[in-house]
MDAnalysis code that builds the backbone (N, CA, C; Angstrom):
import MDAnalysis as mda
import numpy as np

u = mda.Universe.empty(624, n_residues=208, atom_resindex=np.repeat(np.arange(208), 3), trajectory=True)
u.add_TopologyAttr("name", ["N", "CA", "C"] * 208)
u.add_TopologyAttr("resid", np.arange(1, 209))
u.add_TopologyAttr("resname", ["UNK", "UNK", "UNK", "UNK", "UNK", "UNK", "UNK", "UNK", "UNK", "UNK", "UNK", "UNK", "UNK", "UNK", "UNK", "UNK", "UNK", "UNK", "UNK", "UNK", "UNK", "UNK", "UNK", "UNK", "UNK", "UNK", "UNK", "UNK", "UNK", "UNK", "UNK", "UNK", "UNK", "UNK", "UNK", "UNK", "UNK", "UNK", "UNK", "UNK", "UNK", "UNK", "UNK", "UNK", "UNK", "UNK", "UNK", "UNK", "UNK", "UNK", "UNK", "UNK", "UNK", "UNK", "UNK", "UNK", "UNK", "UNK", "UNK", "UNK", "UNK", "UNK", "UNK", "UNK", "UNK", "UNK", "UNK", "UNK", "UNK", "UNK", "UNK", "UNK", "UNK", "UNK", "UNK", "UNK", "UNK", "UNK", "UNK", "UNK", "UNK", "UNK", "UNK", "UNK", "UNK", "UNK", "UNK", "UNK", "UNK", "UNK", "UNK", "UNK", "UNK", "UNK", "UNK", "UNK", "UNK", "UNK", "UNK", "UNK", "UNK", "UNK", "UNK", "UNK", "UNK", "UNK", "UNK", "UNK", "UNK", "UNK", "UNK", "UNK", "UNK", "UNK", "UNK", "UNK", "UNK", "UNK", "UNK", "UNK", "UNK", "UNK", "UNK", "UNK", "UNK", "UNK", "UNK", "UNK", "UNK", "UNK", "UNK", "UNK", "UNK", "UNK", "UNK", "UNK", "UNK", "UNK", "UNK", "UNK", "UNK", "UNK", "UNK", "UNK", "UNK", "UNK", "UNK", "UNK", "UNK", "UNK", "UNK", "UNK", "UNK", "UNK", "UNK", "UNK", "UNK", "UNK", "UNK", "UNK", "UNK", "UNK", "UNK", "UNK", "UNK", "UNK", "UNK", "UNK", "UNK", "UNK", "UNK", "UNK", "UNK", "UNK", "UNK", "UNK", "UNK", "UNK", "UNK", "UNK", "UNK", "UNK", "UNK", "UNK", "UNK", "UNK", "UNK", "UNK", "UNK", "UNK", "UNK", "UNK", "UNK", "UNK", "UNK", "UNK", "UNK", "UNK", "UNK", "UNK", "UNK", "UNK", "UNK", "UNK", "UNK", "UNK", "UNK", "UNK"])
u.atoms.positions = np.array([
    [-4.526, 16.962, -10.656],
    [-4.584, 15.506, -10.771],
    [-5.791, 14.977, -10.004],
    [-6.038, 13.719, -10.594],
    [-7.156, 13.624, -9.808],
    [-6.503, 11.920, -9.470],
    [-7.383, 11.214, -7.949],
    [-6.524, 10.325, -7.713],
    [-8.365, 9.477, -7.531],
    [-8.095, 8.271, -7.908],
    [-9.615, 7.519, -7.843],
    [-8.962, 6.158, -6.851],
    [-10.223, 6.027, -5.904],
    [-9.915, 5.074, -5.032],
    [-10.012, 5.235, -3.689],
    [-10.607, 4.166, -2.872],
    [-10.700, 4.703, -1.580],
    [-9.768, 4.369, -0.785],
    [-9.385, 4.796, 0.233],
    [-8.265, 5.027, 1.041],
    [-8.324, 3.646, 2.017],
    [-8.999, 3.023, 2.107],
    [-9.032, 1.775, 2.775],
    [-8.274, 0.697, 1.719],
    [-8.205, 1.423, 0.550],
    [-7.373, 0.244, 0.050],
    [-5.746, 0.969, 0.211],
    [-4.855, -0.548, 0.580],
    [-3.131, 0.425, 0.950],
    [-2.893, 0.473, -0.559],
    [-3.013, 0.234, -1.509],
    [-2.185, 0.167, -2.869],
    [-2.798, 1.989, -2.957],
    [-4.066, 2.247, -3.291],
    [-4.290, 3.463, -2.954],
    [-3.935, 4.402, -2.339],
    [-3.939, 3.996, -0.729],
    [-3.662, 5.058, 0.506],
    [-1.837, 5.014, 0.072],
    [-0.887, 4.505, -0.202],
    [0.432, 4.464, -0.461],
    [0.577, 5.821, -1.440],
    [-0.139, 5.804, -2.808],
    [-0.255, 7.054, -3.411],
    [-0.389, 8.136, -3.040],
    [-1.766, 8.352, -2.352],
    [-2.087, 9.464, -1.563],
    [-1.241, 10.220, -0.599],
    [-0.863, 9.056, 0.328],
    [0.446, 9.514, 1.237],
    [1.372, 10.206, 0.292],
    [2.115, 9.696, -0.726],
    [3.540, 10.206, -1.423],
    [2.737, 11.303, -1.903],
    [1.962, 11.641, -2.646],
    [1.276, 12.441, -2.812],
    [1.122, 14.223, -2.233],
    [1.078, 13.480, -0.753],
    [1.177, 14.887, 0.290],
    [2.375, 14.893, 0.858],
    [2.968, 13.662, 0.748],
    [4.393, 14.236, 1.497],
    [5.371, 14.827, -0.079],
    [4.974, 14.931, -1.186],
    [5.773, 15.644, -2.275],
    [4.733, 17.032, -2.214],
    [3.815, 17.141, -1.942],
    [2.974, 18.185, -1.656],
    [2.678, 18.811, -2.907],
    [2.241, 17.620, -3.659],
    [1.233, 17.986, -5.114],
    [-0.126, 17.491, -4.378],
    [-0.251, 18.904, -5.268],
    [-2.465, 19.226, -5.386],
    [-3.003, 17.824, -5.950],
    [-4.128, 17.243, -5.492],
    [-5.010, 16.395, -6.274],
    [-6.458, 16.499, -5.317],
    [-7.607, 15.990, -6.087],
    [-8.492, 15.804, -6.338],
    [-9.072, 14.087, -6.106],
    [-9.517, 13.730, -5.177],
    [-9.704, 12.538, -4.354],
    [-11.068, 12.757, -4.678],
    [-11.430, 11.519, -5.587],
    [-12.658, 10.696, -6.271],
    [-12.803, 9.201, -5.028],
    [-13.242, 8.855, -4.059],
    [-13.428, 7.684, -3.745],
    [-14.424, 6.819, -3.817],
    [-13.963, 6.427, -5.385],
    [-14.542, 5.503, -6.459],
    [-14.477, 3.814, -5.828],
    [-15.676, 3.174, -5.675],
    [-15.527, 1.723, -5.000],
    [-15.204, 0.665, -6.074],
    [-14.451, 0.017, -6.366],
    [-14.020, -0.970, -7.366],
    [-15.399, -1.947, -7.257],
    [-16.365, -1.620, -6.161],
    [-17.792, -2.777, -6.623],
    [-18.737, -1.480, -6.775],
    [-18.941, -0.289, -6.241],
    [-20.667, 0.338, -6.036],
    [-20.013, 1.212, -7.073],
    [-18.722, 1.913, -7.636],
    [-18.415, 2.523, -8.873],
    [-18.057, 1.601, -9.718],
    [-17.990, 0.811, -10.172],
    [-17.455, -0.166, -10.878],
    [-16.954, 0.815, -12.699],
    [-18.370, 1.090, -13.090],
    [-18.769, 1.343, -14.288],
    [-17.786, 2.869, -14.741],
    [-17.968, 3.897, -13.376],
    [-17.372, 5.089, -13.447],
    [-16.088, 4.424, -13.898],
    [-15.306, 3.861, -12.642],
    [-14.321, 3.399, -12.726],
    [-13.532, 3.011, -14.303],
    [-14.265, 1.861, -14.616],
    [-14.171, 1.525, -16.118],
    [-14.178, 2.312, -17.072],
    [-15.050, 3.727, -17.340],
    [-15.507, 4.396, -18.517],
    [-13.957, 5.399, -18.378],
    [-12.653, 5.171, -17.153],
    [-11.371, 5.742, -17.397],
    [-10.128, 5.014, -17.285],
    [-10.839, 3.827, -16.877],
    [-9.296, 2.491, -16.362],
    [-10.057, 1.085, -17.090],
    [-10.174, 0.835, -18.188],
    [-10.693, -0.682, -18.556],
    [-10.345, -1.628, -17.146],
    [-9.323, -1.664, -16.886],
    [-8.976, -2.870, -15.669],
    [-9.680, -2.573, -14.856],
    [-10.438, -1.514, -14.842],
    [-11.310, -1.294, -13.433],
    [-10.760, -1.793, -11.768],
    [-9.325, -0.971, -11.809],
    [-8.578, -1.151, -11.014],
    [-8.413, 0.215, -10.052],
    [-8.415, 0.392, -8.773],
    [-7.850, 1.190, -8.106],
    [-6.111, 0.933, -7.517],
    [-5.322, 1.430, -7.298],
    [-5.559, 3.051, -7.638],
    [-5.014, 3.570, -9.281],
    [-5.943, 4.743, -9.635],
    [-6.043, 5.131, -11.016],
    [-5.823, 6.563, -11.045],
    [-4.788, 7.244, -11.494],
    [-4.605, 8.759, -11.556],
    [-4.391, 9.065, -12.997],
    [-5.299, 10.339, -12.765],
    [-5.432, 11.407, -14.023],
    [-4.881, 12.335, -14.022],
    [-4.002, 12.542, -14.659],
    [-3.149, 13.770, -14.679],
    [-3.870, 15.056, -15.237],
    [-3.253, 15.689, -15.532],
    [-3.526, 16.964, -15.324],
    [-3.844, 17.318, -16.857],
    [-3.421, 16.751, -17.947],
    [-3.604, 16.523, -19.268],
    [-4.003, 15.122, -19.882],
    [-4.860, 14.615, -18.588],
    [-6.193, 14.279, -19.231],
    [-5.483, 12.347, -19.404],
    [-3.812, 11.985, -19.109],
    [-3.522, 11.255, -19.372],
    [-3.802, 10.221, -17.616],
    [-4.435, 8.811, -18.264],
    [-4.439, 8.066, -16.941],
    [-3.546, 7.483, -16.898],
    [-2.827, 7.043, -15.335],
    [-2.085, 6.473, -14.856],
    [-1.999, 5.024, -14.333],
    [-1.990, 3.530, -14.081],
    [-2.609, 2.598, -13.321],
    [-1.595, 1.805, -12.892],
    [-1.700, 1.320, -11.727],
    [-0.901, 0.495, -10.883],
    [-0.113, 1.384, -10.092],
    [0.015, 1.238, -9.033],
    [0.618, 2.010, -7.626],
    [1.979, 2.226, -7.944],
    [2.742, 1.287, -8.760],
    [4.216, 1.255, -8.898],
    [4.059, 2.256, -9.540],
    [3.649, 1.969, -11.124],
    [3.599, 3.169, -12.533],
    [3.789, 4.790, -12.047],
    [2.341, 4.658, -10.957],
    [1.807, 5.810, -10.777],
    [3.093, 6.590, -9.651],
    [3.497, 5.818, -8.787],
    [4.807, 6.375, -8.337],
    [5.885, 6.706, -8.895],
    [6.537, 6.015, -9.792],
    [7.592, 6.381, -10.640],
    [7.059, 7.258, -11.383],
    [6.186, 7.978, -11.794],
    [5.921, 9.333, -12.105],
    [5.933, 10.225, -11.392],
    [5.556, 10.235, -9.643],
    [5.559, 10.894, -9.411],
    [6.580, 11.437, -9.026],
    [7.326, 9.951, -8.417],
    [9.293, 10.603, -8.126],
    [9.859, 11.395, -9.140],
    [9.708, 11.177, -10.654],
    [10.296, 12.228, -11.521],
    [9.245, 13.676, -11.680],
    [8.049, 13.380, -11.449],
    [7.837, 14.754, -10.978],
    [8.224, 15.726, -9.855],
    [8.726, 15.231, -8.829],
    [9.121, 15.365, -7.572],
    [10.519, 15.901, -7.486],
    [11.181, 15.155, -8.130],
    [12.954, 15.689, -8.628],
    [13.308, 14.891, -7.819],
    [14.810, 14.197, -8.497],
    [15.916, 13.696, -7.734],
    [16.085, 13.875, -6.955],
    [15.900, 14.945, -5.886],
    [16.638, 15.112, -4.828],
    [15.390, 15.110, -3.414],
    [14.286, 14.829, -4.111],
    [13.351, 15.260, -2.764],
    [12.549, 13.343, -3.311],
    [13.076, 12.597, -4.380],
    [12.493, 11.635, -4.769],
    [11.917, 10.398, -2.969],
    [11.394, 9.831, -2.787],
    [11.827, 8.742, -1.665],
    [11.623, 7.315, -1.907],
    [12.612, 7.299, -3.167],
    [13.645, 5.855, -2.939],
    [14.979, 6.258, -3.614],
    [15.728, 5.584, -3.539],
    [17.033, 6.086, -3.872],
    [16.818, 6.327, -5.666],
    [17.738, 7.213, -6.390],
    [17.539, 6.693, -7.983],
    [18.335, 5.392, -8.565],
    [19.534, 4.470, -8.069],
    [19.580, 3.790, -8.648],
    [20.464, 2.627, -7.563],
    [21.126, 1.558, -8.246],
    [22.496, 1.240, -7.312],
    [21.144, 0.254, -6.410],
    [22.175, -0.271, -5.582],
    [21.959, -1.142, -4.638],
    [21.021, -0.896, -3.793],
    [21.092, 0.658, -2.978],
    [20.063, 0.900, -2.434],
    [18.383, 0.889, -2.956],
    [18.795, 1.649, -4.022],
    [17.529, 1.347, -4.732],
    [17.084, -0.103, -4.655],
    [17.536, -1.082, -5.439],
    [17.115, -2.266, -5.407],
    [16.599, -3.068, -3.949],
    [17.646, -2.413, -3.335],
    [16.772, -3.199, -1.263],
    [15.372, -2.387, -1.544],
    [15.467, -0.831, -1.995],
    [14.150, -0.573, -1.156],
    [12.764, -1.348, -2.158],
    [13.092, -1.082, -3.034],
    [12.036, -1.807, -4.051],
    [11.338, -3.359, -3.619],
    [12.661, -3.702, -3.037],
    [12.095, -5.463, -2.557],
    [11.449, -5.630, -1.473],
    [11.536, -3.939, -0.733],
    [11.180, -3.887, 0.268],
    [9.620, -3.599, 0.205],
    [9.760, -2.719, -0.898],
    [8.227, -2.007, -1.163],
    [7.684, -3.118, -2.024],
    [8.125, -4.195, -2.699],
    [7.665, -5.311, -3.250],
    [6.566, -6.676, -2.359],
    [7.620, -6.563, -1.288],
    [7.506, -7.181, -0.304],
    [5.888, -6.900, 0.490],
    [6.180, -5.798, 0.252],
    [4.697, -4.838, 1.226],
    [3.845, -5.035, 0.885],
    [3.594, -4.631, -0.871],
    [2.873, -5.052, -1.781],
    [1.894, -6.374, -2.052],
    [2.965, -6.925, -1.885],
    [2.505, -8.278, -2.060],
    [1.762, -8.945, -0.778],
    [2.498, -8.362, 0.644],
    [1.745, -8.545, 1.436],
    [0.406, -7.972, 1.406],
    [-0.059, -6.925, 1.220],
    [-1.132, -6.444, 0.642],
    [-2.023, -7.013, -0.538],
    [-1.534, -7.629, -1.632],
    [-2.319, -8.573, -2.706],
    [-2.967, -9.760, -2.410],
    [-1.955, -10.204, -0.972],
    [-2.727, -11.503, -0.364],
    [-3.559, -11.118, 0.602],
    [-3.205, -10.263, 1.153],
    [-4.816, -9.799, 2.395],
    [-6.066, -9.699, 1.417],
    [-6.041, -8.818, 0.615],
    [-6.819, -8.435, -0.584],
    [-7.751, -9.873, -1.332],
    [-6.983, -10.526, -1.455],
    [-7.249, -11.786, -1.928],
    [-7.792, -12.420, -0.904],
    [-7.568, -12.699, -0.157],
    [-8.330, -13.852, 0.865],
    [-9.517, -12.865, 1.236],
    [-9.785, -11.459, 1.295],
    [-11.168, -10.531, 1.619],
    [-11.596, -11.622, 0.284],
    [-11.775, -10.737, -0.619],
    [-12.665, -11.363, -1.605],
    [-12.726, -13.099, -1.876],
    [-11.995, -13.760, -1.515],
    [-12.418, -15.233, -1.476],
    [-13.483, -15.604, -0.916],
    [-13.215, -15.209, 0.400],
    [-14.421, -15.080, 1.417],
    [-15.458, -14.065, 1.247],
    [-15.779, -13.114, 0.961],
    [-16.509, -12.305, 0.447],
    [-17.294, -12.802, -0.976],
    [-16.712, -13.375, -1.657],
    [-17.682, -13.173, -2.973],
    [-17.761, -14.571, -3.437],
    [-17.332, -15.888, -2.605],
    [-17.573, -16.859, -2.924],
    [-18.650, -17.413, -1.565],
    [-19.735, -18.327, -1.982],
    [-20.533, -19.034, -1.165],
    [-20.030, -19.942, -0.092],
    [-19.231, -20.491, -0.597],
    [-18.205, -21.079, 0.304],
    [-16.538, -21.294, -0.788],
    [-15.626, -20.642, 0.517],
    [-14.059, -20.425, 0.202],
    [-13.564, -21.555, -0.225],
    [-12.438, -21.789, -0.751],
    [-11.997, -22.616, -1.306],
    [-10.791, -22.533, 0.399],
    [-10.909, -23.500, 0.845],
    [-9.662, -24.003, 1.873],
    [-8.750, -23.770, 1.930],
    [-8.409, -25.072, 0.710],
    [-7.165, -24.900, 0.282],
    [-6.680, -22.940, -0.440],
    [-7.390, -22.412, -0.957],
    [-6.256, -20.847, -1.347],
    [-6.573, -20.365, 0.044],
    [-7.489, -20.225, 0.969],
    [-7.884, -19.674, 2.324],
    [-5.847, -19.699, 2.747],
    [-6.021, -21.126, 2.925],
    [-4.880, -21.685, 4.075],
    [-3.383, -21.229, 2.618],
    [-3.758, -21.551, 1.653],
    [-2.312, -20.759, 0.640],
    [-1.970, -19.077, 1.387],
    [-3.057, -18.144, 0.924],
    [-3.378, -16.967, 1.276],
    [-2.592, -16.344, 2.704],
    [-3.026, -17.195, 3.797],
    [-2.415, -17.257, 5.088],
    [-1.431, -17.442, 5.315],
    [-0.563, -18.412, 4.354],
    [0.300, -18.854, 4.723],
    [1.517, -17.869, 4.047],
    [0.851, -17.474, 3.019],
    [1.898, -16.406, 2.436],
    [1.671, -14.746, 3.516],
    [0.838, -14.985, 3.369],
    [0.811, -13.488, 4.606],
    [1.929, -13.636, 5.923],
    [1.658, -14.954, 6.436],
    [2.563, -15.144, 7.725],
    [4.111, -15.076, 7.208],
    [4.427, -16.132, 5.992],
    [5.442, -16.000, 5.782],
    [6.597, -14.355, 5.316],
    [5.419, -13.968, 4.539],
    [5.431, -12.347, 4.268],
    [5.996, -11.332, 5.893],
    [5.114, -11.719, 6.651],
    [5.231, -10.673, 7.641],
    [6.721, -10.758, 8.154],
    [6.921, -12.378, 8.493],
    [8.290, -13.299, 9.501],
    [9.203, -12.659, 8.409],
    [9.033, -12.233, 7.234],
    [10.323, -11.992, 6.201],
    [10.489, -10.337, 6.393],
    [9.710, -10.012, 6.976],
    [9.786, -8.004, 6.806],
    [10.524, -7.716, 8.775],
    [9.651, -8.706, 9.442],
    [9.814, -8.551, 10.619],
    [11.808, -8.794, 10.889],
    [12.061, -9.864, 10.159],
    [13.853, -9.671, 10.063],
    [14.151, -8.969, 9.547],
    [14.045, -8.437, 8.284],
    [14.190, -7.265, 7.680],
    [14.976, -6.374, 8.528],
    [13.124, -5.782, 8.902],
    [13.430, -4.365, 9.857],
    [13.894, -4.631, 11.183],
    [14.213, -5.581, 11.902],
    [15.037, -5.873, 13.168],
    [16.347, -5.741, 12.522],
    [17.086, -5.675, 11.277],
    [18.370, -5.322, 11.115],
    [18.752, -3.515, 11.087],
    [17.555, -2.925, 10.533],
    [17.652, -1.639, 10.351],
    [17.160, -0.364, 12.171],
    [18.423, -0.086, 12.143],
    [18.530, 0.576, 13.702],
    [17.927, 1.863, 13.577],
    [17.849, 2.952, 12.347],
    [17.287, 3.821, 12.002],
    [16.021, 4.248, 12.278],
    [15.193, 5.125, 12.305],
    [13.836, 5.552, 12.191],
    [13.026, 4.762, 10.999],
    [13.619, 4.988, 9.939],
    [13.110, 4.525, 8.931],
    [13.585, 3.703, 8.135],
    [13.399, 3.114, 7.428],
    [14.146, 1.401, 6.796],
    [15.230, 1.908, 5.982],
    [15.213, 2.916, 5.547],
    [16.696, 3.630, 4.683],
    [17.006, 4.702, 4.700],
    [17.565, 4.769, 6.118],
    [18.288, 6.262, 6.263],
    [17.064, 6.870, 7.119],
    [17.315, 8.260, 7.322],
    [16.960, 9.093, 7.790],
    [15.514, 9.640, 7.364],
    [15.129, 9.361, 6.675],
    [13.897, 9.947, 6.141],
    [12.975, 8.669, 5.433],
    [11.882, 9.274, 5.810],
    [10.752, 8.049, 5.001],
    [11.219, 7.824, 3.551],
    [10.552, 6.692, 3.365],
    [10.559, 6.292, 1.841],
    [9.379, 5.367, 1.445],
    [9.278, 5.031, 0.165],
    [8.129, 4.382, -0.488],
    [8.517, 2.673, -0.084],
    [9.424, 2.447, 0.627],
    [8.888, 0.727, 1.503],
    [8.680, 1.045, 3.069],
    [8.676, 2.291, 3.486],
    [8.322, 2.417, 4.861],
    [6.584, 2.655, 4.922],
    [6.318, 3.086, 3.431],
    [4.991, 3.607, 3.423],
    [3.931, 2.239, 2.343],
    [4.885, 1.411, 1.735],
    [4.395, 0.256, 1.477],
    [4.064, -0.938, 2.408],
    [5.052, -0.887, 3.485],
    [4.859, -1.826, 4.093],
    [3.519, -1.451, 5.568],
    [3.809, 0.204, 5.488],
    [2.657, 0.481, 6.737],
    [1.401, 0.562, 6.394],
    [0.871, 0.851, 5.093],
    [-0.224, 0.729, 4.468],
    [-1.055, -0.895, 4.503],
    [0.669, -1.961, 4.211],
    [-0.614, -3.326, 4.043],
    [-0.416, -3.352, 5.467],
    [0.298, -3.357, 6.459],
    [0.569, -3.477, 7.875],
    [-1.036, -3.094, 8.419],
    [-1.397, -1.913, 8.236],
    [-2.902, -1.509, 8.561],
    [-3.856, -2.126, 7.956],
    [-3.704, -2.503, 6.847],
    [-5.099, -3.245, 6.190],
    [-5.029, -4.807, 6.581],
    [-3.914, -5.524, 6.967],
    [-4.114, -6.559, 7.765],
    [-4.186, -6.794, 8.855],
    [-3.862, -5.493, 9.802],
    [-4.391, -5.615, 10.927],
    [-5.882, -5.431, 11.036],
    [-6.807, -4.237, 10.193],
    [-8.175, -4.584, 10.217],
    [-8.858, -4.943, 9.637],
    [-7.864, -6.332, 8.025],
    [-8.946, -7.385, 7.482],
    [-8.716, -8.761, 8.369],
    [-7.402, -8.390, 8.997],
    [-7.108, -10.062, 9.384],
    [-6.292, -10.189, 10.535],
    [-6.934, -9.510, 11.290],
    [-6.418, -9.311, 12.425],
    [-5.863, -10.758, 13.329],
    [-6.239, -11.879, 13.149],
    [-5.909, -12.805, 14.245],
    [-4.359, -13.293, 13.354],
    [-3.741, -12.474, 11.819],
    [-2.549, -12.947, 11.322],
    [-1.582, -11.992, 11.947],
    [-1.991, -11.365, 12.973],
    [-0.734, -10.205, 12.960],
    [-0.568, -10.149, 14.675],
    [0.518, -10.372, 14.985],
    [0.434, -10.388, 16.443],
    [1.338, -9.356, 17.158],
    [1.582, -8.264, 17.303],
    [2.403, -7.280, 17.840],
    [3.349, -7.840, 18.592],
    [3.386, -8.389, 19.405],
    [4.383, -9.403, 20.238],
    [5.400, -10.111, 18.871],
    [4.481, -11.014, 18.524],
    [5.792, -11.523, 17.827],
    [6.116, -10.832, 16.744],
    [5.512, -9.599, 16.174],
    [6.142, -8.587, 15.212],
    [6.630, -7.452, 15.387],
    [7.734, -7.414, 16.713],
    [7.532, -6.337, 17.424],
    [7.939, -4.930, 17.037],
    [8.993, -5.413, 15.443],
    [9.510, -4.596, 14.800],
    [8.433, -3.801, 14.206],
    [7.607, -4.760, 12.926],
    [6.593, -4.078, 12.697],
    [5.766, -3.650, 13.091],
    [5.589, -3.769, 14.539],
    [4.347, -3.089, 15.226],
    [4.990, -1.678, 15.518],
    [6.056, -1.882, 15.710],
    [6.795, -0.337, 16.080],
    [6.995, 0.887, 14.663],
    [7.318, -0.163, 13.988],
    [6.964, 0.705, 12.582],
    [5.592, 1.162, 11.644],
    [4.839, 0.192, 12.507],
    [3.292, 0.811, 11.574],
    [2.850, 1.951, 12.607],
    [3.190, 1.958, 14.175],
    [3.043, 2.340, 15.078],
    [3.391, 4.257, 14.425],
    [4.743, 3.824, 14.229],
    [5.901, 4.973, 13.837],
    [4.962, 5.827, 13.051],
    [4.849, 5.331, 11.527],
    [4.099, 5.720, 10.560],
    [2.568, 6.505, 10.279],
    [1.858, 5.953, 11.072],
    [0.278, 5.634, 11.760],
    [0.264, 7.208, 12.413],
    [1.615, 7.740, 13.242],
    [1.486, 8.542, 13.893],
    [1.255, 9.808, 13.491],
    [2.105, 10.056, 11.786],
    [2.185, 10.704, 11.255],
    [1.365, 11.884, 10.124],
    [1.159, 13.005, 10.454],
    [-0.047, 13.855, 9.909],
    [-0.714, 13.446, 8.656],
    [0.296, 13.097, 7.772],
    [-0.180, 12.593, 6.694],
    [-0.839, 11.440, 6.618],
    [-0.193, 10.419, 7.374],
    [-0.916, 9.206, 7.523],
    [-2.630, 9.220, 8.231],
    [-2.322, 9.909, 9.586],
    [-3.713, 10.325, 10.242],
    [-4.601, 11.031, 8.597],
    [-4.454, 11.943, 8.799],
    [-5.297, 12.169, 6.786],
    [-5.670, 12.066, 5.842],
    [-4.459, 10.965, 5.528],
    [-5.165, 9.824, 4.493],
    [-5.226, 8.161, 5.206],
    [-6.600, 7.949, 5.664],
    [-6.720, 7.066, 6.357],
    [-8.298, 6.524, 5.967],
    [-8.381, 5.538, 6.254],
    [-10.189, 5.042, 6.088],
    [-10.214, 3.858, 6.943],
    [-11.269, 3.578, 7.908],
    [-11.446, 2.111, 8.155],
    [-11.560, 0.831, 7.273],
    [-10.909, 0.051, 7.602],
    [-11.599, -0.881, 6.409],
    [-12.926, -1.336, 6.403],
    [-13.781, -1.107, 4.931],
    [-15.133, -1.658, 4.410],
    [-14.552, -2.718, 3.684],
    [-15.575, -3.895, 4.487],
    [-15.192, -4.749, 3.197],
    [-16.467, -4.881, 2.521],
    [-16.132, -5.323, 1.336],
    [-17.068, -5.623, 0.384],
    [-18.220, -6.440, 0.547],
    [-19.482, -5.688, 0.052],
    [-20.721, -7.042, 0.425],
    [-21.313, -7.379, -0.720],
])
């Protein structure tokens, strides 16, 4: 398989991680959605990261898609989110949640980045959903006493939510305050620590 995208982005680095913790082989292309653009395109029209090629030549796109393939490649029993039922549904909202916190960091980079001057008003939208985002994960995980948000073992919202957790701490650092997130600081902390995570890691570049 081959996996396109650089690891500074979390929708990306989230793949990669599940990736090595199911401990399938791939092939890491880190293709820039601006200085590859064209590569990018001539295998994903959306010219979207993250983008996986399987092994028969078929592409994959969007972080969700590309996970729910890999859990059924992976098997039921080593999958990390539940297969169905209630649990399932928390963790999804959980990994929804992450996500999305991640679409708005993402978004306010490039506002500011590729416009001459930002539009305010989405600046202060942008922010405001990030804060509200975080205050909603930070109760969350102050209910869950566990290591990890479901049960005993990682899963795909412990690794959704630590992925945008890192990319907003180094796109937007003055939104994230360890003190008052003390849950999530302990959980990106948790995560961060971990071999796989140390491995698939990148500083954030932002775009010029």
């Amino acid at each position: 398989m081959i996996l396109i995208g650089q690891f500074d982005s979390p929708f990306v680095r989230r793949v990669a991680i599940a990736l090595r913790l199911y401990g399938l082989e791939f092939e890491h292309r880190p293709w820039s959605t601006f200085r590859d653009v064209d590569k990018i395109g001539a295998i994903n029209p959306m010219r979207r990261v993250p983008t996986l090629v399987l092994d028969d030549g078929e592409v994959l796109i969007e972080s969700f898609a590309i996970l729910d393939h890999l859990d059924e490649v992976a098997g039921r029993a080593r999958a990390l989110i539940p297969e169905s039922g209630t649990k399932r549904r928390q963790a999804l909202k959980i990994a929804a949640l992450g996500t999305g916190l991640a679409e708005k960091a993402v978004a306010l980079v490039y506002e500011r980045a590729l416009h001459e001057t930002a539009s305010e008003m989405w600046v202060e939208r942008c922010r405001r959903q990030i804060s509200e985002v975080l205050e909603a994960l930070e109760r969350e995980r102050a209910t869950r006493r566990g290591p990890w948000w479901f049960g005993d073992g990682i899963g795909h919202a412990d690794i959704a939510v630590a992925c945008a957790l890192r990319f907003v701490k180094e796109a937007h650092g003055d939104l994230f305050d360890a003190d008052r997130f003390p849950h999530l600081a302990a959980h990106s902390n948790a995560c961060e620590a971990l071999p796989d995570f140390i491995e698939i890691s990148q500083t954030f570049d932002p775009p010029a």
